[in-house]
Structure formats: structure tokens, C-alpha cells
C-alpha positions as a Markdown table, in Angstrom:
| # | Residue | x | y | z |
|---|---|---|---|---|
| 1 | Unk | 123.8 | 34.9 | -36.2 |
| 2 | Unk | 126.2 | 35.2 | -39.1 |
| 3 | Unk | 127.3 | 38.5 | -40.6 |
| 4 | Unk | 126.1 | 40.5 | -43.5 |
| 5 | Unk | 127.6 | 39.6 | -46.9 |
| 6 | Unk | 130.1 | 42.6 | -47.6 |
| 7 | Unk | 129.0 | 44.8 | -49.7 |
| 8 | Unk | 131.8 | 45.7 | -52.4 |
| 9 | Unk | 132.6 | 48.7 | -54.4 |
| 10 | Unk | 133.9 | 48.5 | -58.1 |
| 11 | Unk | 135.1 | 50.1 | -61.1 |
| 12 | Unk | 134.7 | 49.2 | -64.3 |
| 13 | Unk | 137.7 | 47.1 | -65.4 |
| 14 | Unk | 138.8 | 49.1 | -69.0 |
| 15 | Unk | 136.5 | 48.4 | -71.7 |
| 16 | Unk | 134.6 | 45.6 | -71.0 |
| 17 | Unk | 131.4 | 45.5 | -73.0 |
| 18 | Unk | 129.4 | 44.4 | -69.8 |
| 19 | Unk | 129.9 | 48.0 | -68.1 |
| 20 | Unk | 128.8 | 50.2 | -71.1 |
| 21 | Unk | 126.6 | 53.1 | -70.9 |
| 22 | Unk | 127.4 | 52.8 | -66.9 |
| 23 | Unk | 128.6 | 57.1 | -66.3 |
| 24 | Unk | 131.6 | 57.6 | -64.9 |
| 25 | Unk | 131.9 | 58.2 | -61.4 |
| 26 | Unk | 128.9 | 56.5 | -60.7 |
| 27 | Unk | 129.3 | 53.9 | -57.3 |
| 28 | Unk | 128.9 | 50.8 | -58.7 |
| 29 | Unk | 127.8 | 48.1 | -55.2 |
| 30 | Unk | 127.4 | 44.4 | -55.0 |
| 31 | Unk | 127.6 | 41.0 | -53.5 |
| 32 | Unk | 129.4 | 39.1 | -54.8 |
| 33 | Unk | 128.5 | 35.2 | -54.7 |
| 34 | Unk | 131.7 | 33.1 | -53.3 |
| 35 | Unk | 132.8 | 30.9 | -56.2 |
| 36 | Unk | 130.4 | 32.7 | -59.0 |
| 37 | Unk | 131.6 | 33.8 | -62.3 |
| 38 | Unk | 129.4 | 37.2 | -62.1 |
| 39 | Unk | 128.4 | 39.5 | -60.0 |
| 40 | Unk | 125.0 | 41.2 | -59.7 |
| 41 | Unk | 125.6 | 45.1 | -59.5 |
| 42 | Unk | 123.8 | 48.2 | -58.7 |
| 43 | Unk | 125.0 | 51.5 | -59.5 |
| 44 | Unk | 124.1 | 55.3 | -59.4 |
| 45 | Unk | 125.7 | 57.5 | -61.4 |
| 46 | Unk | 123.9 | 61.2 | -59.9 |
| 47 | Unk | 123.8 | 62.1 | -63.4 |
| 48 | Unk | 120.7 | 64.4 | -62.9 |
| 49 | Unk | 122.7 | 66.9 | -60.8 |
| 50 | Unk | 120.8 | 65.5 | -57.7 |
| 51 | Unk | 121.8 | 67.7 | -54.7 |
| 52 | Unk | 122.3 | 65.1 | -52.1 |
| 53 | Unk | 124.6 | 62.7 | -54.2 |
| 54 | Unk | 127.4 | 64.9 | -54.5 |
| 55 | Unk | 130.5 | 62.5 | -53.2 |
| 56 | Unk | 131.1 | 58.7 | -54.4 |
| 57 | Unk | 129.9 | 57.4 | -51.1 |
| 58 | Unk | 126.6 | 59.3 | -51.5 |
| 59 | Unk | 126.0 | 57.9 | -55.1 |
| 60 | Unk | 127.2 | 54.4 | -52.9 |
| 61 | Unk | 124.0 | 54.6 | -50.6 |
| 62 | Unk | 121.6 | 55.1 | -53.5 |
| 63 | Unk | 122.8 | 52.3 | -55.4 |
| 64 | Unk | 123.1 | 50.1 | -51.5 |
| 65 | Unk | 119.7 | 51.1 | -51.2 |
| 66 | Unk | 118.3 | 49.6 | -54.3 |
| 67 | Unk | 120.8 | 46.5 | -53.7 |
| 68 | Unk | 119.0 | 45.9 | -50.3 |
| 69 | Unk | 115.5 | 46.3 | -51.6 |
| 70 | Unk | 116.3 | 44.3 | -55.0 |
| 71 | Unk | 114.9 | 47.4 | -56.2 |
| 72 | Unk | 113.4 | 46.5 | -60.0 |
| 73 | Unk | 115.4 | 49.6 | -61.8 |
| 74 | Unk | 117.8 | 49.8 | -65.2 |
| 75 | Unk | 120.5 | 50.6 | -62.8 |
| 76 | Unk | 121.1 | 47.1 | -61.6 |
| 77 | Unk | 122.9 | 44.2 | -63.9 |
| 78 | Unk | 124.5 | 40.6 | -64.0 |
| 79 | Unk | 128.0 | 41.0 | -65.4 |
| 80 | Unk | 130.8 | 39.0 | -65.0 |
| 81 | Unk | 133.5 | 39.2 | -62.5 |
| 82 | Unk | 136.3 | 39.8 | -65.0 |
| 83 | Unk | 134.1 | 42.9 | -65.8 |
| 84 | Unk | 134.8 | 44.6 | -62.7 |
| 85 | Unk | 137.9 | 46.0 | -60.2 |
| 86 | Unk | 136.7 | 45.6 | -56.6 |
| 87 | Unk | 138.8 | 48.7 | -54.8 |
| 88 | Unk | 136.9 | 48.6 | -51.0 |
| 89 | Unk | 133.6 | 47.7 | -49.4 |
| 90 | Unk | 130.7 | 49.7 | -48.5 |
| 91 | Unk | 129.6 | 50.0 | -44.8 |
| 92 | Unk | 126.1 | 51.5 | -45.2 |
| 93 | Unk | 125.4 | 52.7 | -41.6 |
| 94 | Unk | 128.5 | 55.3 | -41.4 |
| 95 | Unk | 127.5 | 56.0 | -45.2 |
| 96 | Unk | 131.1 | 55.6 | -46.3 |
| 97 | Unk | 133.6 | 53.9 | -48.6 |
| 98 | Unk | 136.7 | 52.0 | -47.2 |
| 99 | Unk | 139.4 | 51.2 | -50.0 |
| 100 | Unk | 141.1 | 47.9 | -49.6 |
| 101 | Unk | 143.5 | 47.2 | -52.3 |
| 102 | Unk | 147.1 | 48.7 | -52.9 |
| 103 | Unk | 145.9 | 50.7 | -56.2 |
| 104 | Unk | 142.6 | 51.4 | -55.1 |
| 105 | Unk | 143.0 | 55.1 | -54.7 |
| 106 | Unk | 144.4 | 55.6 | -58.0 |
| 107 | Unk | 141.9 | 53.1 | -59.9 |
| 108 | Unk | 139.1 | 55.4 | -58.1 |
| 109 | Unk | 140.3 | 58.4 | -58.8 |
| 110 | Unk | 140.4 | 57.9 | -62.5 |
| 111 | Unk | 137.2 | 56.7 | -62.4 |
| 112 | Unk | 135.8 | 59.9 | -61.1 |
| 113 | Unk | 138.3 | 61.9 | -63.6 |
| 114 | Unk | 140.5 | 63.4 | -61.2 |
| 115 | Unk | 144.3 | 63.2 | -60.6 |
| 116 | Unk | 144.2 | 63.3 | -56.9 |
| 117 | Unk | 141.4 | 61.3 | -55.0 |
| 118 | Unk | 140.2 | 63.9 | -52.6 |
| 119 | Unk | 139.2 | 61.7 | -49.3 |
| 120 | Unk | 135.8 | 63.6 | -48.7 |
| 121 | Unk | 134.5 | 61.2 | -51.8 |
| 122 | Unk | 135.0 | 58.6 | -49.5 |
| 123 | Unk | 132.5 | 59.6 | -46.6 |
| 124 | Unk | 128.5 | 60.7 | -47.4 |
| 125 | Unk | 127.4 | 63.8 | -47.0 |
| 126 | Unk | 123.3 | 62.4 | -45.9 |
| 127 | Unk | 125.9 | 60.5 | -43.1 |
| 128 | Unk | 127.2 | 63.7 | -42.0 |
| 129 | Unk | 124.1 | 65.8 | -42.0 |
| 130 | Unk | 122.5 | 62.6 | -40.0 |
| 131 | Unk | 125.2 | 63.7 | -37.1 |
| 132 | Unk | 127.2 | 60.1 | -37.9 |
């Protein structure tokens, strides 16, 4: 039995056309095909005000959920990988967000606007109120 493909979580790389009209701070999840020059992405942006997507990794499990299901929605596209900075992976049964490059922090925390990444962005609250 082989393993699930990771699920990885990106930013926008600056300005790319590719990634318009995606909000800041949305989690942005894919899986990205060995090899492939783009990546097919899911994101969710909470832009509503949605109670239960209040940290990244909460907007993360929406947008895993739709990736999963190959949910038809207009928050899915094909972009290319120069489009996006991976900065960790997604594990979706602890519902949280595990940074894996040097800058990652940094690159994260200006995504969501803030100076100082605060670590509870990282974890998801539905996780937490499930007891995980």
C-alpha cells in the first residue's frame, strides 16, 4: 500500500497573473504532480466571515476538502508551478499546517498581513473542538 500524495501548502509567489483575485490569507492546497510544470490548486479564502475558518489551517481543511472530493467550485485552478511558494504540507487528520522551508514563517506571515506569524494559525480550531 503506498502512501498518500502530500498535500502542500502555498503562497502566491509576488505578482504572478495566475494567482489574481485569490484573497489574501486564503490556504491555498495541492498536489503537486512529480515532474509537471503546474499545479492544480484549491483554496479558501473565509472571506464571508465564516465562524469556523478563523486560523490558516481551518481555511486549509475547507480547501483539503474540496481537493479530496474534486469538488466542481471557482475556488480550484491549474496554474503553473513558478506561480506558487510551497512553505509546508497539510496533514488533514490533526487539521494542521507543518512549515517546511527556512523562510516559510516569514513568507506566511505576510501572506496573512501580519509581522509576526502567531503559531495558533498553524493548528485548526474544528481539530481542537473534535478533542485532536
Amino acid at each position: 500500500m503506498s502512501a498518500a500524495p502530500e498535500i502542500v501548502v502555498y503562497v502566491p509567489a509576488g505578482g504572478h497573473p495566475a494567482t489574481v483575485g485569490i484573497a489574501r490569507g486564503s490556504a491555498i492546497v495541492g498536489r503537486p504532480v512529480r515532474g509537471g510544470a503546474e499545479v492544480r490548486i484549491y483554496f479558501e479564502g473565509g472571506v464571508y466571515g465564516q465562524v469556523n475558518m478563523t486560523t490558516l489551517a481551518d481555511r486549509a481543511r475547507h480547501a483539503f476538502g474540496r481537493l479530496a472530493e474534486d469538488y466542481p467550485t471557482t475556488a480550484c485552478r491549474t496554474v503553473p508551478r513558478e506561480a506558487l511558494v510551497a512553505v509546508g504540507t497539510f496533514e488533514p487528520r490533526a487539521g494542521r499546517i507543518i512549515l517546511t522551508g527556512l523562510h516559510s514563517e516569514a513568507v506566511v506571515a505576510a501572506w496573512l498581513g501580519v509581522i509576526r506569524l502567531n503559531p495558533e494559525e498553524l493548528g485548526s480550531n474544528g481539530a481542537r473542538d473534535r478533542g485532536r
